[in-house]
N, C-alpha and C positions, 0 to 999 in steps of 0.2 A: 312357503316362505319362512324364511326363519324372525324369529323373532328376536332385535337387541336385548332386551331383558329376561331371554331365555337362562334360565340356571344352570344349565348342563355347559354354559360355554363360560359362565361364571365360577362355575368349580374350578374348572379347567385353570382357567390364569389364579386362582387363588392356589391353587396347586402350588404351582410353576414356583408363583412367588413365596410359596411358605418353603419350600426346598432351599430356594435364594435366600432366604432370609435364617435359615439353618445352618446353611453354609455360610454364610456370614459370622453365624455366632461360632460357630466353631473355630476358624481364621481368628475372631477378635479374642478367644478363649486362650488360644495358643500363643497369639502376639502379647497378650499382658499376662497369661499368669504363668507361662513356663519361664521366662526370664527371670522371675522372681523365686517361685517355688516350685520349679523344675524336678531340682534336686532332692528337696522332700518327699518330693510325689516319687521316685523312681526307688527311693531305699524305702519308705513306706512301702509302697506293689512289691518289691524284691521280698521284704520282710513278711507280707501274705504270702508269697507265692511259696515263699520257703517252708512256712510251718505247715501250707496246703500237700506239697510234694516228700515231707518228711514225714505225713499223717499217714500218705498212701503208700511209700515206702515199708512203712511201719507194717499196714496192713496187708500189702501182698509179701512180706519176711515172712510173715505169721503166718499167712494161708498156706506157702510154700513151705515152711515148716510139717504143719501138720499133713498136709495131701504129702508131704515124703514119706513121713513115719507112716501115715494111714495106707499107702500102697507099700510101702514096704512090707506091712504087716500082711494086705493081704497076697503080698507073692507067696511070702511065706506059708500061709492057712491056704489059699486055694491055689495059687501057682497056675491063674488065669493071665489072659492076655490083657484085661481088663487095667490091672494094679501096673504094667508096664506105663500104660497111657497115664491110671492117674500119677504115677512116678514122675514123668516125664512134664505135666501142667504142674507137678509143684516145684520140678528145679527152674521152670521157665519163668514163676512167682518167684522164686528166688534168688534168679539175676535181676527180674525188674524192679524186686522191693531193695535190694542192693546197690541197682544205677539210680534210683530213686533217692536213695539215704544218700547215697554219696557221687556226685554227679560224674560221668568218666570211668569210674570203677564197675567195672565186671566182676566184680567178686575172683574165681578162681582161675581166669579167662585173661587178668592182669598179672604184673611182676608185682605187686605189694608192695610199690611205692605211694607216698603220699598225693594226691591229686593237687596239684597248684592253683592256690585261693588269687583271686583278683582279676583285674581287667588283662588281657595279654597280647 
C-alpha cells in the first residue's frame, strides 16, 4: 500500500511546481524588464561579446602567424611533410583570427572592401 505522506511522491509535485514557478519567473523577467532595459542589456552583451571575439581574433592572428613562419622554416631545414601540415593550421588560424577581428572578412578570400557596420 502506498503511503500519503510518502516523500518520493512529495518530491515529485514539488518538482513539477518548482519548474512552474521558474517558468513563471522567467515570463515575469521578460514582461517587466525588457520593455524597460531591453536595449541596454543587448548593446552591454554586443559590447562583451565584442571585446570576447576580438580577444580571440587576436590570438589565433598570432598563432597563425607564427605556425607560418615556424613551418615555413622548417620546409626550408628539413623539407618534411610535417611543416606542409603545420603551414597549412597556421593559414587556417589565420582566416579565423581574421573572420574573428572583422566579421565577414576572409582576409585574402575577399575583394578588400569595407564590411557594412549596422543592422541590415
Amino acid at each position: 500500500m502506498s503511503n500519503p505522506n510518502d516523500s518520493r511522491g512529495f518530491r515529485n509535485k514539488k518538482g513539477g511546481s518548482s519548474i512552474l514557478w521558474v517558468f513563471f519567473g522567467i515570463i515575469g523577467f521578460l514582461g517587466f524588464f525588457f520593455p524597460f532595459f531591453g536595449g541596454n542589456l543587448r548593446y552591454t552583451t554586443g559590447t562583451h561579446l565584442s571585446r570576447i571575439f576580438t580577444l580571440a581574433g587576436t590570438v589565433c592572428s598570432t598563432l597563425g602567424i607564427i605556425l607560418l613562419a615556424w613551418g615555413f622554416l622548417m620546409l626550408i631545414c628539413t623539407q618534411s611533410f610535417k611543416s606542409l601540415k603545420i603551414m597549412l593550421f597556421g593559414f587556417f588560424l589565420l582566416l579565423l583570427g581574421s573572420f574573428f577581428l572583422e566579421p565577414g572578412n576572409l582576409g585574402v578570400i575577399t575583394d578588400g572592401k569595407a564590411v557594412p557596420k549596422g543592422y541590415h
